[in-house]
Structures are given as C-alpha cells and as structure tokens.
C-alpha positions, 0 to 999 in steps of 0.5 A: 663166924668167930675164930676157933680157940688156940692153945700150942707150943712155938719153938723157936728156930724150928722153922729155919731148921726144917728149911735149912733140913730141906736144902740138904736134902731131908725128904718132907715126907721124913719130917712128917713121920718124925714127928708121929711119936710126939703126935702119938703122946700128946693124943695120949695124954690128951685122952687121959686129961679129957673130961669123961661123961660119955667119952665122946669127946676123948675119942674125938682127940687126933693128931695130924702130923706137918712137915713142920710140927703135929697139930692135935685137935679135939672135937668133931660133929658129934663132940662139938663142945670140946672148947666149954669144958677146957675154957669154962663157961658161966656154970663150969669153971674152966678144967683146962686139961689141953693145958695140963696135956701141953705142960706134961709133954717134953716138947723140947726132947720130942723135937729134938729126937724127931730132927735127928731121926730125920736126919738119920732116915736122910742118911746126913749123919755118920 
C-alpha cells in the first residue's frame, strides 16, 4: 500500500516547548484544548477552498486535536478522492486548495495564543 500524501506546517522548537510545558506541570488534556481554535480555523478555511461538485468532500474535512499540534485531515469512505483534485491528475490540473488552506492561516500567531492559553489554564503565569 503506498504512503498516503502529507502536507503540513513543523514549527520549529515546539516540541521542546511542550515538554519543557509538561515538566512544570501543563496538564496534556490543557495542550490538546488549546489548540482547538486553530483546528476550528483550518477546518474552516479548508472547507471554504474544497473543491464543490457535490460537497461531499468538504464536509469530509476534520480536525483532531494532539497534545502537541492539530492534524486536519480531508476524505473519508464516502470522499476517497480527496488527494486527485488537490495533487491533479493526467485530466485535472492540480488545485492545491490544502496549500492555499495552509498559506492563509497564521500558525505562528495560533501557537502562540494556544501556549500561552495553556500556561494560563496551568495557572504558571501571573
């Protein structure tokens, strides 16, 4: 079976920070909810960019949230196609809408609101 497509955003150092955030006592359960608003906005936006034929396929797009990020992911058993209309195929040029989806979101922001909302919720900030 061949890999499935990833497109994402890695922000560098976040991964030290969450465990620098756990040490003093950042609950995991506090990292997953603060990353719901940017999970909420990628869906979002992701929906708007889909491709619409019969809208299957934007309603197939979900947000999980991690301890340590959100992943979005679009297609489903009755949207399977999800990677031809982004990537293109031999008949359909590429539209690269989760492309589109990634540029117009502001990780850099979003991360940051979502460490500090976490470190409030833990109550290690005055």
């Amino acid at each position: 079976m061949a890999a499935k497509p990833r497109t994402g955003v890695q922000v560098v150092g976040l991964s030290r920070t969450i465990t620098q955030m756990r040490k003093l006592g950042v609950d995991a359960a506090d990292l997953k909810e603060a990353w719901e608003p940017l999970g909420y906005q990628a869906v979002g936006v992701a929906m708007s960019l889909t491709p619409q034929r019969t809208g299957k396929l934007a309603r197939s797009v979900r947000a999980s949230r991690k301890q340590n990020g959100v992943t979005v992911r679009v297609g489903n058993a009755r949207a399977p196609y999800a990677v031809y209309p982004h990537f293109g195929t031999t008949y359909q040029p590429p539209q690269e809408w989760m492309f589109r989806t990634l540029r117009s979101l502001d990780v850099d922001g979003e991360v940051a609101r979502a460490i500090q909302s976490a470190i409030l919720k833990a109550g290690l900030a005055p």
